[in-house]
C-alpha positions as CSV (number, residue, x, y, z in Angstrom):
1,X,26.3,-17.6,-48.9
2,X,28.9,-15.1,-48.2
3,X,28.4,-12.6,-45.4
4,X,30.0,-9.2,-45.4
5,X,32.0,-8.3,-41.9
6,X,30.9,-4.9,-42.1
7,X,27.6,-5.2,-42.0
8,X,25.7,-6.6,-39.1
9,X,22.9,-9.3,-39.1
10,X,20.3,-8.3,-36.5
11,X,18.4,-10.4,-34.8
12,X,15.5,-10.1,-32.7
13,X,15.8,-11.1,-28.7
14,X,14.3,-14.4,-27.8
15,X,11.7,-13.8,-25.5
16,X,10.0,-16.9,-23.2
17,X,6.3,-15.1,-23.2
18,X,5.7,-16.7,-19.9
19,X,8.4,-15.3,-18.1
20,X,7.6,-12.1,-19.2
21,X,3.6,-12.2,-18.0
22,X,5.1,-13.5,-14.7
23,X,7.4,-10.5,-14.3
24,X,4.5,-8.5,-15.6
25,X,2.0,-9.9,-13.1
26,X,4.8,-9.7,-10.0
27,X,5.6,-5.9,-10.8
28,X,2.0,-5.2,-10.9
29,X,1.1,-7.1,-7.7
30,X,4.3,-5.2,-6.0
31,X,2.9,-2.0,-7.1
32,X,-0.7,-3.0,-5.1
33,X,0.7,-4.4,-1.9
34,X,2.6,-1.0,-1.7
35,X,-0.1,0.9,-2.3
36,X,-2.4,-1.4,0.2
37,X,0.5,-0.7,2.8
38,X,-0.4,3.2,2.4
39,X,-4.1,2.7,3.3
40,X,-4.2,-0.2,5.5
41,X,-1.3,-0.5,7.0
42,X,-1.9,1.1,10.6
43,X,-0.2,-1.3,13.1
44,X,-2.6,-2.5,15.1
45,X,-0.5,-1.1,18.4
46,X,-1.0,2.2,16.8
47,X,-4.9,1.7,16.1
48,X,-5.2,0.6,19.9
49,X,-3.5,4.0,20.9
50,X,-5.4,6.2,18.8
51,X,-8.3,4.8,19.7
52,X,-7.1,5.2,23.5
53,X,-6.8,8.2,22.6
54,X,-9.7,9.2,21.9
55,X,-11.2,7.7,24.6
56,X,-9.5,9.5,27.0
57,X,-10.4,13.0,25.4
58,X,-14.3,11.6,25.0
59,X,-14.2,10.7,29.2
60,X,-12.2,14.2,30.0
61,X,-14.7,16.6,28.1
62,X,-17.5,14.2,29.5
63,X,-16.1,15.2,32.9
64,X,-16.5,18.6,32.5
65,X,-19.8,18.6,31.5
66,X,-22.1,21.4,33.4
67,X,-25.2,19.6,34.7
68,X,-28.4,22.2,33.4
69,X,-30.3,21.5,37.2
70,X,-33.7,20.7,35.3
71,X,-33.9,17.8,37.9
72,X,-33.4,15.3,35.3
C-alpha cells in the first residue's frame, strides 16, 4: 500500500471517556462551589457584626421610645 506524501491521513483523537466525565463532573462541581460562595459565603465574623448591628440600632430606637402615660 503506497501512501502519497501530499496528502494527509487523518485520524481521530483518542479520547479515555473516563477522563473526560471526570473533567466534566470537576468543571461542573467548580462552577457550584463558586456559585454557593456567592450566596452562602458570609463569614461568620461578618454575620456576628451585622447582626450586632442590628442589635444595637433595635436597643437605640427602643430607647427613645415616648411612653403614651395610659398607666400601663
Amino acid at each position: 500500500m503506497l501512501v502519497d506524501p501530499k496528502k494527509k491521513a487523518f485520524m481521530a483523537e483518542i479520547v479515555n471517556l473516563r477522563k473526560v466525565r471526570k473533567r466534566t463532573q470537576r468543571t461542573k462541581a467548580a462552577e457550584r462551589a463558586a456559585e454557593n460562595r456567592v450566596l452562602y459565603g458570609t463569614p461568620k465574623a461578618q454575620r456576628a457584626l451585622v447582626e450586632a448591628q442590628k442589635n444595637k440600632a433595635d436597643k437605640a430606637l427602643d430607647q427613645h421610645r415616648l411612653d403614651t402615660g395610659d398607666g400601663e
